[in-house]
N, C-alpha and C positions, 0 to 999 in steps of 0.2 A: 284533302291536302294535296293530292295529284293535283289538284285544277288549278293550285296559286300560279301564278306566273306573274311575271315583273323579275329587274333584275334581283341577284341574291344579297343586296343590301337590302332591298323592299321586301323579299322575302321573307328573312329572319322575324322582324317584329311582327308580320304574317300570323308565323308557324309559334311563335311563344304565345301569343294572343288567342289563335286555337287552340293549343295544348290545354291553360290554362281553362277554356270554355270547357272541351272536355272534360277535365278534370272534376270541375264545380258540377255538372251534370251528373256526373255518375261516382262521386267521392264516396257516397255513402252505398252504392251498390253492393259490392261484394270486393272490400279491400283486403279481406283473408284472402284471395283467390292467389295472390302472388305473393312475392316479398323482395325486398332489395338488398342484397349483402354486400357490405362493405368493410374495408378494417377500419378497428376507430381511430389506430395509430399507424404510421406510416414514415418511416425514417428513411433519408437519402443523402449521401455525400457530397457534398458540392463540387459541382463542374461533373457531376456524372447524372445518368438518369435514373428518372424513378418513372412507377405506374402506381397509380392509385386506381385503388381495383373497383365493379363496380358492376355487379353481376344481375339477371334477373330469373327469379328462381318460380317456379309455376308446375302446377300440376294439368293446366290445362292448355289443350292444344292453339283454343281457336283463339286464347289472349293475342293481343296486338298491341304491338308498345309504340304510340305513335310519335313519342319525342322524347329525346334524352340530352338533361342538361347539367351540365355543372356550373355550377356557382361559388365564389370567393366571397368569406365571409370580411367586410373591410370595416373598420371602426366606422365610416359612414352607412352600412349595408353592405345586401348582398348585392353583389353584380356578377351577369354570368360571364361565364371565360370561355365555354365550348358547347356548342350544340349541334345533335345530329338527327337528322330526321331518316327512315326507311328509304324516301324514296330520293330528297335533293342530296343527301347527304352532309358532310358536316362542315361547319362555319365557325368562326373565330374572332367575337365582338372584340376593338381591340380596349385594351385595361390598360391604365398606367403601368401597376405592378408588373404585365406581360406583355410589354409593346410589342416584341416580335410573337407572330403567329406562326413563324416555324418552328417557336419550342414548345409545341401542343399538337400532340397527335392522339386520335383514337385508335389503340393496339387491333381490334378485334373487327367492331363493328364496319359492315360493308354496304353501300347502296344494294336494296332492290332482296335482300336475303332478313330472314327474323331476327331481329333485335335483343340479343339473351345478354351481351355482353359489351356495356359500355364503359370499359374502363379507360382513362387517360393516361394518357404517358408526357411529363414531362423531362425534356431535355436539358443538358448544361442547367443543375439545378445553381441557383443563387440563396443568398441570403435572403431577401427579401422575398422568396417564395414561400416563406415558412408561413402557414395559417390553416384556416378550416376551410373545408371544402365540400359541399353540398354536392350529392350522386340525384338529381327530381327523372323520377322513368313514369311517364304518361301513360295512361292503357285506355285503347276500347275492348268491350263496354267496363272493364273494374275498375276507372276510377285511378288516381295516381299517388305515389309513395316516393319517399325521399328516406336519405341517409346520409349521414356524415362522418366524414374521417380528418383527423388530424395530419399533417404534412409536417413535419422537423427536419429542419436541413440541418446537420453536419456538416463539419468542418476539420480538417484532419489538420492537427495542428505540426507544426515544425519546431523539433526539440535540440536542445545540444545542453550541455556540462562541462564546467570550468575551474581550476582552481583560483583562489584570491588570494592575493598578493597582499601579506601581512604587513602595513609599514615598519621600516626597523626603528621603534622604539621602545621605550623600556614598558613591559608587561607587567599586569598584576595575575589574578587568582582569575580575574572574568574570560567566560569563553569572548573567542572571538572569530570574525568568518572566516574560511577554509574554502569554501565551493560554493559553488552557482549554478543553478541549473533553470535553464528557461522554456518551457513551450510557449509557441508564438502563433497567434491565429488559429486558436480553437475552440470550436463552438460543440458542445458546451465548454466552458474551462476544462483542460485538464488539470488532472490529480497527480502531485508529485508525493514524493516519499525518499528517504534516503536508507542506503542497509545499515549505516551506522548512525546508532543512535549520538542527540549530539542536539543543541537547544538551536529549535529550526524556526524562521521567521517567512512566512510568506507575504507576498502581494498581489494582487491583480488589477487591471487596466483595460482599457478598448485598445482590441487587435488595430492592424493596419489594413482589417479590411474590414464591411460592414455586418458587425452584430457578432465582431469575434471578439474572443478572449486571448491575454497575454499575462501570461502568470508565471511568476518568479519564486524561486525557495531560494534562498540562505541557507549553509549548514555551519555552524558556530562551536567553537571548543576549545577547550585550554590547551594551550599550544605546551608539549612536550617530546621528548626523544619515541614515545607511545605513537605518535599521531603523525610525525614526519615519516613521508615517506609509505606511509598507508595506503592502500586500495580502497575504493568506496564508488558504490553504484549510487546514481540517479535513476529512480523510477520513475517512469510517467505512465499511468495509463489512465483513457479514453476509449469513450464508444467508437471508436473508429478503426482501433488496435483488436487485433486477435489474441494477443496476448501483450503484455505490460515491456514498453519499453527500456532496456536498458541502458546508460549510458556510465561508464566507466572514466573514472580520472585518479589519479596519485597523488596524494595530498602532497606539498611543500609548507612543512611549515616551519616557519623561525621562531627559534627558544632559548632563553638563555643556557648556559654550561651549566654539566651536570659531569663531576668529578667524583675521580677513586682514586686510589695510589695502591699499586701492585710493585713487587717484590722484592719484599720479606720474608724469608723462608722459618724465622725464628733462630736460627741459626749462625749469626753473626757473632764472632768471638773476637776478642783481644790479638790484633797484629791479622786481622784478614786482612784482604787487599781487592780495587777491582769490587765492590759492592755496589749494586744500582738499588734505584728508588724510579720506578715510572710513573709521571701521571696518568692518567689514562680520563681522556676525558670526550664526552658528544655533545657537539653546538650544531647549529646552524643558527646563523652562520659562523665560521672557522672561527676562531681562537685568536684572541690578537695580541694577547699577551701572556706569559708566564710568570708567576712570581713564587721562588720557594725559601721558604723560613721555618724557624720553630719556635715551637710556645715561650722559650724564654727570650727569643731574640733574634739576631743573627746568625746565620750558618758557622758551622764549626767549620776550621781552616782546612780540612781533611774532606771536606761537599763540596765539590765545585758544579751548579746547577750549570743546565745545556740545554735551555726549551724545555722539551717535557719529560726531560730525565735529571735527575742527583746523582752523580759520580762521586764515590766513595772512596775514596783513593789508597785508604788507608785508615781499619776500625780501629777506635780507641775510644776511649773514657769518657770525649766529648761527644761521639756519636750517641750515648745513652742520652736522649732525648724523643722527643714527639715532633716530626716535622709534617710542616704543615707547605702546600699547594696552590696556590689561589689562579683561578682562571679568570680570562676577562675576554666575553667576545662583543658585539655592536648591542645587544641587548641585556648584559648584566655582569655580573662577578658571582664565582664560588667558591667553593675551596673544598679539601678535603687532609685529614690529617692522618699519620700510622703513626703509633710509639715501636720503637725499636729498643730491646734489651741486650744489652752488649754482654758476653758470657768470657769468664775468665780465660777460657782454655777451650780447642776444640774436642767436638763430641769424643770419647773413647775408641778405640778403633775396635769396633766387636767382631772383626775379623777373627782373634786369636781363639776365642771359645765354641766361634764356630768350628774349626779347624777340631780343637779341642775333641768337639761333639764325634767328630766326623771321624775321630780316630776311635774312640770307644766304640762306635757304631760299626767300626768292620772289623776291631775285631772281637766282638761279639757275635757278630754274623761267623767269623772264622773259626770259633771256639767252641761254639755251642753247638754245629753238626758234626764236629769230629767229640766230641763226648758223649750224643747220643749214639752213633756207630759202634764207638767202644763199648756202650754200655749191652746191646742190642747183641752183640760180638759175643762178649762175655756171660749173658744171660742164656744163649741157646749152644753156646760151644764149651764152654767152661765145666759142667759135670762131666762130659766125654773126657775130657782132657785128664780128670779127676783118677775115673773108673779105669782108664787107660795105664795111669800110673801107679794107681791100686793092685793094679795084676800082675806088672811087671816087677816088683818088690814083693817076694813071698818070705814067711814066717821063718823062724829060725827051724821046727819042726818039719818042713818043707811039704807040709801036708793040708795046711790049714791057712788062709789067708784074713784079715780080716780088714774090714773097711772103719774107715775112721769115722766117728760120728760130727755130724753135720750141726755146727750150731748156728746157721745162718739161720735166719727165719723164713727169707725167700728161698733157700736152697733146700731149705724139709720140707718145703710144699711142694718142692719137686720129686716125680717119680721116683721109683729104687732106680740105680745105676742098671739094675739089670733087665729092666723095659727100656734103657737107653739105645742099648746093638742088639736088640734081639736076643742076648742070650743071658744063660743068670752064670753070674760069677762064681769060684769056686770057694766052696764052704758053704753054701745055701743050697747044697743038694739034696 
């Protein structure tokens, strides 16, 4: 192979044409002696580079890899794209698919040094670089082996989320769309998802560039005061992401009125004055009109309606009714109704029983520690007082005193008088 000479366009078909003889010569020699490793899949992003790897693995020294080729496998055959020989080094037959030769380089292999590692590196990957790709490594004397890998180009696609502009007409019970979310120019498609559930319609198309995808979700729902005004993520994720895209938007959605009528306290009596009735109502869009009545008719001459309140002016007899609300905004009409019970008289004033309470209450508190005191007083002071006056009152004999007998039942379970001062009285000597 040192001895070809001619230029390196003559050389090429040369050096595959020996390879190839080689090969047929000694195929069956000892094709265990090496092997070729390659991946069989191989993923790359587009407009960035990849290597497709492409190794030669041997347990013996004096193996000699006399040529290493890659080849494209193309719906018409294989054609090669890059070869390298030991000693001219390597060449770049040119290929439709790869017109330019400077997006092909061998990473590793160098003239004039052993041959272990021929893998390629392509540049500014494209779409159309996606296919199989033949590693063929020549040996003397064992004869020559191939392998192949898969090449996938990716494509990182371009995402955004939108909300959708509900036309204002009159609505039924059917969802309808809300958001939008598009990835644009990705290969494989991306996969969308939304966090709220909700009846989702996809599509896909060819990207705007070649062999991409462009894919669309709808999210669809019954427009309600629930759903106006909501948070809701777009997911996208793809091989290309590290993790799952989020895109965030705020639903707007237009729904008809949805009414209540507040205050009523139950409390409305004969000769009040100054009594409201509020609607209280959520549209979007706004309220374009008020109308209030009641189930038999006309307002009573005492209601004078103001937009979204009933001024009361003055309760009476005709207030005893049920009025009724009706909203109207660009997408419908509601209404909503209170009954009001007009009460003869107002509530009792329970003021007075409270007071009431509040006086037994202290003095009871005032009553009842000045009774136990006296009692507590006269239980341990009371015989003294007795025995005291006992002694000082002597008999007509003036020799003999005696004590009067005790019919209390708590007071006879008390001591004798004369365990009271330590001493015993006279006559009990």
């Amino acid at each position: 192979m040192g001895g070809v000479a001619g230029p390196p366009l003559l050389r090429l078909p040369l050096l595959l044409l020996l390879s190839c003889s080689w090969g047929s010569a000694t195929a069956e020699a000892e094709t265990g002696s090496f092997e070729v490793l390659v991946l069989p899949t191989v993923s790359g992003i587009r407009n960035d580079n990849v290597t497709l790897q492409c190794k030669v693995q041997t347990q013996k020294d004096d193996l000699q890899v006399t040529l290493a080729t890659w080849q494209r496998q193309d719906p018409t055959g294989a054609q090669s794209v890059a070869v390298f020989h030991p000693t001219q080094g390597s060449s770049f037959p040119p290929h439709p698919s790869i017109p330019e030769s400077g997006r092909l380089q061998f990473v590793a292999a160098r003239p004039g040094e052993k041959l272990r590692d021929a893998s390629l590196m392509v540049r500014g990957l494209r779409a159309g670089d996606e296919a199989n790709y033949t590693c063929h490594i020549a040996t003397f004397p064992h004869g020559s082996k191939s392998a192949r890998t898969w090449l996938r180009v990716l494509a990182k696609p371009q995402n955004k989320a939108e909300i959708q502009k509900v036309p204002l007409s009159p609505l039924g019970a059917e969802p309808v769309p809300v958001a939008r979310c598009v990835s644009t120019a990705g290969l494989p498609p991306a996969q969308i998802s939304w966090s709220l559930n909700g009846k989702v319609t996809k599509s896909q198309e060819p990207g705007p560039l070649p062999r991409t995808f462009t894919v669309t979700s709808l999210l669809a729902l019954t427009p309600s005061s629930q759903v106006d005004g909501k948070n809701v993520s777009c997911i996208v994720e793809h091989e290309t992401f590290e993790e799952p895209v989020l895109l965030p938007v705020t639903l707007s959605v237009s729904y008809p009125p949805e009414v209540s009528i507040s205050g009523y306290d139950g409390n409305w009596y004969l000769g009040r004055s100054e009594a409201t009735l509020n609607c209280d109502v959520r549209s979007n869009p706004e309220p374009t009109r008020y109308d209030w009545s009641t189930t038999t008719g006309p307002l009573p001459p005492s209601a004078v309606p103001s937009g979204s309140q009933l001024l009361i002016h003055s309760v009476n007899t005709s207030i005893n009714t049920t009025f009724i609300c009706r909203v109207t905004n660009a997408l419908g009409t509601a209404e909503a109704k209170q009954s009001v019970l007009v009460k003869e008289e107002p509530p009792k004033d329970q003021s007075s029983g409270t007071n009431t309470l509040t006086v037994v209450l202290i003095v009871v508190l005032s009553v009842v520690p000045t009774v136990v005191v006296a009692g507590l007083v006269y239980r341990f002071w009371g015989p003294k007082c007795n025995s005291q006056n006992q002694r000082s009152s002597p008999s007509s004999n003036n020799n003999v005193s005696y004590a009067a007998v005790n019919l209390d039942p708590v007071k006879a379970s008390s001591p004798p008088d004369r365990w009271m001062d330590g001493k015993e009285t006279e006559g009990t000597r």
